[in-house]
C-alpha positions in Angstrom: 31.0 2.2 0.6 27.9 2.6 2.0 24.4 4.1 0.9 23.4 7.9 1.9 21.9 8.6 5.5 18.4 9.2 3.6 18.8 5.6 2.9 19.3 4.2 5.7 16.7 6.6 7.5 14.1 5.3 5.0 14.4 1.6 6.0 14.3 3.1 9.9 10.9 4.5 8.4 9.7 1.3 7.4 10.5 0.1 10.7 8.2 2.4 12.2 5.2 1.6 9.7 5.5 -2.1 10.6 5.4 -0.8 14.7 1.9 1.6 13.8 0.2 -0.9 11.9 1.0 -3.5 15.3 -0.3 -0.5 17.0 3.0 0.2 18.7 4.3 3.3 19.1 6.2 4.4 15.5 9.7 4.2 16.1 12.0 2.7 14.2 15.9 1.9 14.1 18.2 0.6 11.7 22.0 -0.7 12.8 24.5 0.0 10.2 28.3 -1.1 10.3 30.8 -0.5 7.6 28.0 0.8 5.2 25.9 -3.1 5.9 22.9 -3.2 7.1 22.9 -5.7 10.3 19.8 -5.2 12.4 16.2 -3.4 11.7 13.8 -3.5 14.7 10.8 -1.3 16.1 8.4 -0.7 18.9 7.1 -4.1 20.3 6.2 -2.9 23.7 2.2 -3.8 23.5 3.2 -7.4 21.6 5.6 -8.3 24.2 4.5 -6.7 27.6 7.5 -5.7 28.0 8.1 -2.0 28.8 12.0 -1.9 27.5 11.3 -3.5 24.2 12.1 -0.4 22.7 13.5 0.0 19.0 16.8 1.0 19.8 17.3 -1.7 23.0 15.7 -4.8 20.6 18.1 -3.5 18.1 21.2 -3.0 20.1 20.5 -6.6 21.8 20.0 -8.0 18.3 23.4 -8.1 16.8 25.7 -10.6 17.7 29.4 -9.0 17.3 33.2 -9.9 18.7 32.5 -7.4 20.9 29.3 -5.9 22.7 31.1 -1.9 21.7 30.5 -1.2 18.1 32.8 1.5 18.0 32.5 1.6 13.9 28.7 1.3 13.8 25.8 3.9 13.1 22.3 3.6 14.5 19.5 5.3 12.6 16.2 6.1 14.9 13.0 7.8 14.0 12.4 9.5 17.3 14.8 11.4 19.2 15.8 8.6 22.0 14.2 8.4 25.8 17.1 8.3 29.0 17.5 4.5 28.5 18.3 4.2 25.2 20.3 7.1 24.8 22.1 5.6 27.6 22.3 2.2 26.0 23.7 3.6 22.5 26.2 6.0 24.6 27.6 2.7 26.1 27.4 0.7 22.9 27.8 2.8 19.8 30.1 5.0 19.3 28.3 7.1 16.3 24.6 7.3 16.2 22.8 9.6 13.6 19.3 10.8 15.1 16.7 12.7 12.4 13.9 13.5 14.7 10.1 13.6 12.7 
């Protein structure tokens, strides 16, 4: 069994620290499957140039499964998603858990 939502939410936090002291935007996003931790990741827009390094898209592209749907997994975000990652976790996870700050 896994650990509580404020858990998991409090290592998406952590995420978001590391992304404001890079001098990213602070967002943070934590993928969690069967109560495991299997990907972290946050903002790295600025310290790649690249304008869809995102949390939640470096995150989703991160985990290496049997299949690209994790239809058992929950995504933990710091922010409240923009269009393209809500529509990238609508086509890949089935459950995501959103607190927004």
């Amino acid at each position: 069994m896994g650990q509580p939502d404020e858990y998991y939410m409090k290592l998406a936090l952590e995420e978001a620290m590391l992304a404001c002291k890079e001098g990213e935007v602070p967002v943070g996003a934590v993928l969690v499957i069967d109560g495991h931790v299997v990907a972290k990741a946050h903002n790295q827009r600025e310290a790649l140039a690249d304008p869809t390094a995102h949390a939640e898209l470096k995150l989703l592209s991160m985990h290496v499964a049997d299949t690209w749907h994790r239809d058992m997994a929950t995504l933990y975000v710091t922010k409240e998603p923009c269009v393209m990652c809500a529509g990238a976790m609508v086509n890949k996870v089935k459950k995501a858990c959103i607190w927004v700050l």
